[in-house]
Phi, psi and omega in degrees: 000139182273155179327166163305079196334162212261004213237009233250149174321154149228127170198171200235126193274037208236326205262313198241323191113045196261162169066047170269198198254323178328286176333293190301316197101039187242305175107005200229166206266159189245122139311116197250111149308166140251098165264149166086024182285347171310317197301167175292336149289359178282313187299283181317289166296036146257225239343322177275343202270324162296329155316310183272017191077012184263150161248121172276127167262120197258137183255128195230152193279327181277182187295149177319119167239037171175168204298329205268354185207127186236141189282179181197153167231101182281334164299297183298338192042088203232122163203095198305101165291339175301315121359325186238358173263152202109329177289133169266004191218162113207179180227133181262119230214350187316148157129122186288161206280134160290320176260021196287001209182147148321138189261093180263147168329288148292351140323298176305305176287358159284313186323299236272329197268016192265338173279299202265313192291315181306325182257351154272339162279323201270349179276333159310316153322285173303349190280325218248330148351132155322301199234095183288182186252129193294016188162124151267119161239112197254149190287129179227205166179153192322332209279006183282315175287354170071181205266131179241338198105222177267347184333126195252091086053039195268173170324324215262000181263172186294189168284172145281184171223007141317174171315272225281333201254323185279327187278269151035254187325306187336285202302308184304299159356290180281027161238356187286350167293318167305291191313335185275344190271323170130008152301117157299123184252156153225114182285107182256102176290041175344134147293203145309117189255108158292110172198148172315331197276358198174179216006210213296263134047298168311326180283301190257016174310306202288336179252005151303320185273344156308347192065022187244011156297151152235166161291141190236108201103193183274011166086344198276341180282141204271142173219108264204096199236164185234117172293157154303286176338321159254352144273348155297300188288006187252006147302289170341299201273004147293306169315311205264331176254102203308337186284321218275082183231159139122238168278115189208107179293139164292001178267147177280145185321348208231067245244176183213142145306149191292337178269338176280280187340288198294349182286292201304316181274338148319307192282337201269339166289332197061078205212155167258178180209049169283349176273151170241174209234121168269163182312311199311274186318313202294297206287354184270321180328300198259323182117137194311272246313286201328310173330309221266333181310275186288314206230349170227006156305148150218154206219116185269082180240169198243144198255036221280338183264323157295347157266353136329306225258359179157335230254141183266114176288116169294336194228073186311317167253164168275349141353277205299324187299285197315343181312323153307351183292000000 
């Protein structure tokens, strides 16, 4: 699907204050659903969203235990549109963690169905909805192109043919009903989503500050990261911005290779980092695939429909992140 046309607003929701109720026209705080609100990206976005006046509604697996939460059941594919109505958003955020666990057979098939059966109920569920809600922004990822190389990496390149690149198309797959129904959809292909506080970036802070960081592998695979902050916002500015559907990578403009990434964080630690992590070792640690998926793919992508449509990166480089340490 093509990028986000050149003529779509610009403003930064990090900067301003986008996706406010002026904006929307309503006058009034907007309902956002949230599936996946636990996680380190649900949490920071209830937090921003309350922040801009918005009520984040969290779709919870047990029972409602307040106004602010409605259950679902996915096993059961059990979800009330009545239950949903009056919400004006949602950003879907569901799916169990590729690195939390050995990638075992049945692992794998929790990956893929923990994605696409969550996102064929709630895409129906909304489908089925009086009144559907004007955008869906459902959760994706890079890991949709599979190992590329030096490639440079836009909305407009193909898939993979990996684990992660197949569980990927599915998952996009299962969303696509929304969009023929008549939901603006944006499919968000997240990178390394960075922050001290949680994900991959969180994991290997104790042995960077230990002096026991490296480079993984032969350092040459590209890794393709995100400040948190700004994957809130280009969430925020998926919601806000009308031209902005289909497929949009999440990454900051400025992507790294894995021996530049350590070097940058060795320095921003004051750490030395000479040690390397061989592949060899990573894959008995991790298990190959899981290994070779998450930590030696390399995937050079470019954020080209979000920098069509406005939105401004608080942190461009990892240069400008680390700077925060």
């Amino acid at each position: 699907m093509p990028a986000a046309p050149d003529d779509t607003e610009t403003r930064s929701p990090l900067t301003t204050g986008a996706w406010s109720t002026a904006d929307a026209g309503t006058g009034r705080p907007m309902r956002v659903l949230v599936s996946g609100s636990s996680g380190f990206i649900g949490r920071a976005l209830r937090g921003a969203l309350e922040s801009a006046g918005h009520v984040p509604v969290r779709l919870v697996r047990g029972p409602a235990t307040g106004p602010d939460q409605i259950s679902w059941d996915i096993v059961a594919g059990r979800l009330d549109p009545g239950a949903l109505a009056g919400i004006d958003a949602v950003v879907h955020l569901s799916g169990a963690g590729i690195g939390d666990h050995r990638w075992t057979g049945g692992y794998k098939r929790e990956i893929l169905d923990s994605r696409v059966k969550s996102t064929d109920l709630l895409v129906a569920t909304l489908i089925a909805m009086d009144v559907p809600p004007s955008v869906l922004v459902s959760g994706s990822a890079i890991g949709f192109y599979g190992n590329r190389g030096d490639e440079e990496l836009t909305e407009e390149s193909a898939a993979g043919t990996n684990f992660l690149a197949l569980v990927t198309d599915a998952w996009e797959g299962a969303a696509a009903p929304a969009a023929a129904a008549g939901i603006r959809t944006v499919l968000l292909r997240s990178g390394l989503v960075f922050d001290r506080g949680g994900g991959t970036l969180a994991r290997l802070l104790p042995l960077f500050s230990s002096g026991l960081g490296g480079a993984i592998g032969k350092g040459t695979q590209w890794w393709s990261w995100i400040a948190l902050d700004d994957e809130i916002g280009a969430i925020l500015h998926s919601l806000d911005t009308a031209g902005l559907r289909g497929p949009v990578n999440a990454t900051a403009p400025n992507p790294v290779t894995n021996a530049e990434f350590t070097k940058a964080l060795g320095r921003a630690l004051r750490r030395p980092t000479a040690l390397r992590v061989p592949a060899r070792v990573l894959g008995l640690a991790l298990g190959r695939e899981r290994a070779g998926e998450l930590m030696l793919t390399s995937q050079r992508v470019l954020p080209r429909a979000l920098e069509r449509s406005g939105f401004r990166f608080r942190y461009p480089t990892l240069a400008e992140f680390l700077a925060t340490f």
